[in-house]
C-alpha positions as CSV (number, residue, x, y, z in Angstrom):
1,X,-10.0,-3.4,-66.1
2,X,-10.3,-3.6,-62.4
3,X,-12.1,-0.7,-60.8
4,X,-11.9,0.1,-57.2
5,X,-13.3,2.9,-54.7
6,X,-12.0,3.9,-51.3
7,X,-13.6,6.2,-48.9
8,X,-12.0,6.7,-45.4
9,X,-14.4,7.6,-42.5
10,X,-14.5,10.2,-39.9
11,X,-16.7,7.2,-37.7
12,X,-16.8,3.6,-37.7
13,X,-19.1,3.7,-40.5
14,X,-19.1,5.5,-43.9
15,X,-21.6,8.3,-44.0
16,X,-25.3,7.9,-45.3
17,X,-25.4,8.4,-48.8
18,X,-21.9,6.7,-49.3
19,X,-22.8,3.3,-50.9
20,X,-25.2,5.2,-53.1
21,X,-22.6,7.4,-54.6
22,X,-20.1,4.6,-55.1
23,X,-22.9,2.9,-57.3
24,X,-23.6,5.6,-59.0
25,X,-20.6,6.6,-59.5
26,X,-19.9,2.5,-61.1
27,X,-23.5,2.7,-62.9
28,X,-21.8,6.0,-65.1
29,X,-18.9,4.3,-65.5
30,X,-20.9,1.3,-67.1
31,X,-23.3,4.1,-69.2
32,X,-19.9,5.5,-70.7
33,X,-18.6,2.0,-71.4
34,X,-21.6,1.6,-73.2
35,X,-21.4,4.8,-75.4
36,X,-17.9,4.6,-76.2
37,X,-16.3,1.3,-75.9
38,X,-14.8,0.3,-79.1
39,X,-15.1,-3.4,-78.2
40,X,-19.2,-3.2,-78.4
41,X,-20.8,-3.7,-81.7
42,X,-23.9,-1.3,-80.3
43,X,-21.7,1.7,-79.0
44,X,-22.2,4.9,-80.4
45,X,-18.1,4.9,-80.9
46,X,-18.6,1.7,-83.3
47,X,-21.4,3.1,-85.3
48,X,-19.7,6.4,-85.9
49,X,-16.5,4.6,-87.1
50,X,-18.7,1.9,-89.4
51,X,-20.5,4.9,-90.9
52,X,-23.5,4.4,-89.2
53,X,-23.9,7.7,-87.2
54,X,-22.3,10.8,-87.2
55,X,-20.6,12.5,-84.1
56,X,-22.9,15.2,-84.8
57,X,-26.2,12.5,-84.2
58,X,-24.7,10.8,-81.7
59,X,-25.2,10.6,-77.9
60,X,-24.0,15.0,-76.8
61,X,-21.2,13.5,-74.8
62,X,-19.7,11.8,-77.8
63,X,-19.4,15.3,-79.4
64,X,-18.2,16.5,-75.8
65,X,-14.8,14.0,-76.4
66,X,-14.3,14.4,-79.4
67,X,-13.8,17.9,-79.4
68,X,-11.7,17.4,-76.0
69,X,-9.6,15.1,-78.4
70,X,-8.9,17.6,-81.1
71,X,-7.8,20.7,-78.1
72,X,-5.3,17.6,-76.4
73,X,-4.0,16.3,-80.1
74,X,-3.1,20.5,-80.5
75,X,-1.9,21.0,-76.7
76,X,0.3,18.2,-77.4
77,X,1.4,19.0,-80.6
78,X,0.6,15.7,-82.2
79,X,1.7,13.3,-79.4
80,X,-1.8,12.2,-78.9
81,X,-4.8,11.8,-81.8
82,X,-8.0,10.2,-81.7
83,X,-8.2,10.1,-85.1
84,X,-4.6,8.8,-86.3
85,X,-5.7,5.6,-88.3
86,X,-8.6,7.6,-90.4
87,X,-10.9,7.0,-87.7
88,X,-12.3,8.4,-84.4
89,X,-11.0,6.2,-81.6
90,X,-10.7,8.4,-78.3
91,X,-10.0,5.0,-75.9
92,X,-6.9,6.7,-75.3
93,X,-8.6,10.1,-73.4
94,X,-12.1,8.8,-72.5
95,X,-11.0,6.7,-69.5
96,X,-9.5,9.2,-68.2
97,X,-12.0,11.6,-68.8
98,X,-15.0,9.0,-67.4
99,X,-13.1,8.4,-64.3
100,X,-12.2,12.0,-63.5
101,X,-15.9,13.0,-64.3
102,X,-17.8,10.4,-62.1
103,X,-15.7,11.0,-59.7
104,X,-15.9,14.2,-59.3
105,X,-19.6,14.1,-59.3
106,X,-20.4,11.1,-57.1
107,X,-17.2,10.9,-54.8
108,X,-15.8,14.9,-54.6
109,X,-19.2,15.4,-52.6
110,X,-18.4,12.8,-50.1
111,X,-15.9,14.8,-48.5
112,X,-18.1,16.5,-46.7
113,X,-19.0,13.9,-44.5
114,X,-15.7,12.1,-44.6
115,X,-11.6,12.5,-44.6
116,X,-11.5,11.4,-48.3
117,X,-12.5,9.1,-50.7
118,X,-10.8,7.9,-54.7
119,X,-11.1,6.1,-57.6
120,X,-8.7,4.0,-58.8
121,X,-9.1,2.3,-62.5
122,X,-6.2,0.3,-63.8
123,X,-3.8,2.1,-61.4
124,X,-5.2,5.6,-62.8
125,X,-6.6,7.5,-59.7
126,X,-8.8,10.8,-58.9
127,X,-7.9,11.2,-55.6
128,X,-10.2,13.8,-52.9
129,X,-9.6,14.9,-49.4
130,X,-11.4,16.9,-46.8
131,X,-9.7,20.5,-46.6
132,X,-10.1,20.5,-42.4
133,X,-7.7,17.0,-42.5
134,X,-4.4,15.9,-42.6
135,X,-4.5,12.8,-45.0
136,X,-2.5,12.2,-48.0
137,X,-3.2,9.4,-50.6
138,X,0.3,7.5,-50.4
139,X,0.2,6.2,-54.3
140,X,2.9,3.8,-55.1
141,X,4.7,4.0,-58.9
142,X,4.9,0.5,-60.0
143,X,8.5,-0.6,-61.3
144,X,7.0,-2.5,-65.2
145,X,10.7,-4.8,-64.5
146,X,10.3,-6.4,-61.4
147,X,6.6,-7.5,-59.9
148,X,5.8,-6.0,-57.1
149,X,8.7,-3.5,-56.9
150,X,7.6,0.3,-56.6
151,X,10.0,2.9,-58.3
152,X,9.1,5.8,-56.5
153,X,6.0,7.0,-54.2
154,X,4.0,10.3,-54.2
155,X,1.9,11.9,-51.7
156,X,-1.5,13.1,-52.7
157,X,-3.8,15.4,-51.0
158,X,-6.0,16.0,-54.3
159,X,-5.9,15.2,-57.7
160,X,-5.2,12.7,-60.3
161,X,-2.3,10.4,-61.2
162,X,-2.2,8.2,-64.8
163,X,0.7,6.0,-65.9
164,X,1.4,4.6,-69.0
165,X,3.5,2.9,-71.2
166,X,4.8,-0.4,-72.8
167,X,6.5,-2.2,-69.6
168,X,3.4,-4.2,-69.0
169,X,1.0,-4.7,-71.5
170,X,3.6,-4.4,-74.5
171,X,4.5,-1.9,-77.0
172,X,0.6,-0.9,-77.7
173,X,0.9,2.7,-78.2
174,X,1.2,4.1,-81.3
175,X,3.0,7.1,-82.0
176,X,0.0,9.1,-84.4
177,X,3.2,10.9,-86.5
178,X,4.6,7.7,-87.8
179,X,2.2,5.1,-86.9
180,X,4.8,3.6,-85.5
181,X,5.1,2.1,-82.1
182,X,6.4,3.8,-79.3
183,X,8.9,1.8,-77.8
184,X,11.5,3.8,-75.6
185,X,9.8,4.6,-72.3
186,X,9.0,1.6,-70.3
187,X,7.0,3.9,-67.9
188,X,5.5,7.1,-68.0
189,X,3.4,8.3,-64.6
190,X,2.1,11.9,-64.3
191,X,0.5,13.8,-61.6
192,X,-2.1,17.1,-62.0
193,X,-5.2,18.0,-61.2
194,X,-7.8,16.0,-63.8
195,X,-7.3,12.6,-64.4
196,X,-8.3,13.2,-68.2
197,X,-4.9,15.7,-68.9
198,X,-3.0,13.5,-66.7
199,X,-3.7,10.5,-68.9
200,X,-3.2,12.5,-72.1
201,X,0.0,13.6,-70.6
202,X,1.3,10.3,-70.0
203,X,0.6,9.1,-73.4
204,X,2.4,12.1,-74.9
205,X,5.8,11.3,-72.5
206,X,5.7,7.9,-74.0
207,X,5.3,9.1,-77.3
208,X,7.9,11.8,-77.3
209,X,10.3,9.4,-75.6
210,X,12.9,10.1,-73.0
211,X,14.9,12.4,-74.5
212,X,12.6,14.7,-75.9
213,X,11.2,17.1,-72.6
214,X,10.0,19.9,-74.3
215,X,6.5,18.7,-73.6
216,X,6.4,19.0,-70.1
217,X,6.9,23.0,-69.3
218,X,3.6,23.2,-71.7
219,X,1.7,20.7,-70.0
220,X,0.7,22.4,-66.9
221,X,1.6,18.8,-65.0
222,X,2.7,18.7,-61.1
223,X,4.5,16.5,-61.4
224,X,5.8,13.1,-63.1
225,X,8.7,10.7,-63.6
226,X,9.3,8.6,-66.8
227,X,11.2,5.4,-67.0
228,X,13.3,4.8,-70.4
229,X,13.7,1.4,-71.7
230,X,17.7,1.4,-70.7
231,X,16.8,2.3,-66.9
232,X,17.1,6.2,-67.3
233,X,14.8,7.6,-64.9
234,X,13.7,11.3,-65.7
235,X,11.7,13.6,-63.1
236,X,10.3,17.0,-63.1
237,X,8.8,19.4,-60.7
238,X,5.8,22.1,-61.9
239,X,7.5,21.8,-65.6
240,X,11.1,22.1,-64.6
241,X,13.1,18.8,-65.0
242,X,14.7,18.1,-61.4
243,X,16.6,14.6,-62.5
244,X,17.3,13.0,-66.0
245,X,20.0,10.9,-65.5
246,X,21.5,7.7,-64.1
247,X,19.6,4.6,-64.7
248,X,17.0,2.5,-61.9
């Protein structure tokens, strides 16, 4: 998926230190890949699911996710498993979790120096800004009907925001109660403070569907909007649902 950093500058030029951190930051990324990618024969994640190794054996940050799995599969009451087809596949938290992590440990730091500086992977962002300054990260909510059309924005001093759902890349999430897919939100987006519960979160709103909200007083969100497949749009506000009706 397409990666990108962005650090905004107090002077013409980026601090010292800053392409240093944005490699770094890119080299962990590329270290997780290689641990948990489901896609490499030689990740840790495909030998534990051929039998090979146990979590237990494997690379400490494997364990780290997978227990991070079970705590989101019971905060979410079954929306989201890692382990829904027999087998432990956490693709659907360890983005989220890799992002929010090497950001927060290459890029956070940055601010010191700088006004801000974010992560954005696949249109999932950890977003940092300087306390002493005024900027806001202007994130744009992508309308899944109509290329290049936004449905909403949101300003963004700091934290994450992770969208999901089947308007784009088709009806690839599973619901783990059923096995079924989910197929009645187009677009889920969700905004708090770690990229890894907002990604959870957004997975769960898909799964639970439009009319089903119960999930978001619980979920200790900001905020969030989710898109039904009929052009409802729904939107909450610090778990209390502000709009759910007309269509978009």
């Amino acid at each position: 998926m397409p990666i990108s950093i962005h650090v905004h500058s107090r002077a013409a030029r980026p601090a010292a230190g800053t392409d240093a951190a944005v490699r770094a930051c890119f080299d962990e990324l590329h270290e997780i890949d290689r641990l948990f990618s489901p896609f490499r024969t030689d990740s840790d994640v495909s030998r534990v699911q051929r039998g090979e190794l146990s979590i237990d054996d494997a690379d400490p940050r494997v364990a780290t996710v997978a227990e991070a799995c079970r705590s989101a599969e019971e905060a979410t009451g079954g929306l989201f498993s890692a382990r829904w087809r027999g087998v432990f596949d956490p693709t659907g938290y360890v983005k989220g979790w890799a992002v929010e992590n090497s950001a927060r440990r290459h890029l956070a730091p940055l601010v010191e120096n700088d006004i801000a500086a974010g992560i954005n992977a696949g249109g999932d962002m950890q977003l940092f800004s300087a306390p002493d300054s005024d900027w806001r990260w202007n994130v744009g909510i992508t309308d899944p009907r109509t290329p290049g059309a936004l449905l909403a924005t949101l300003d963004v001093r700091d934290g994450a925001v992770a969208t999901s759902g089947t308007g784009e890349r088709g009806a690839h999430i599973i619901d783990p109660r059923s096995g079924e897919a989910a197929t009645g939100v187009l677009s889920a987006t969700v905004v708090a403070d770690s990229l890894a519960s907002a990604d959870v979160w957004a997975t769960a709103a898909v799964v639970a569907g439009f009319d089903d909200r119960r999930w978001i007083a619980d979920s200790l969100t900001r905020t969030g909007l989710v898109l039904a497949a009929d052009g409802r749009v729904s939107r909450w506000i610090d778990g209390v649902t502000v709009e759910a009706t007309g269509t978009s």
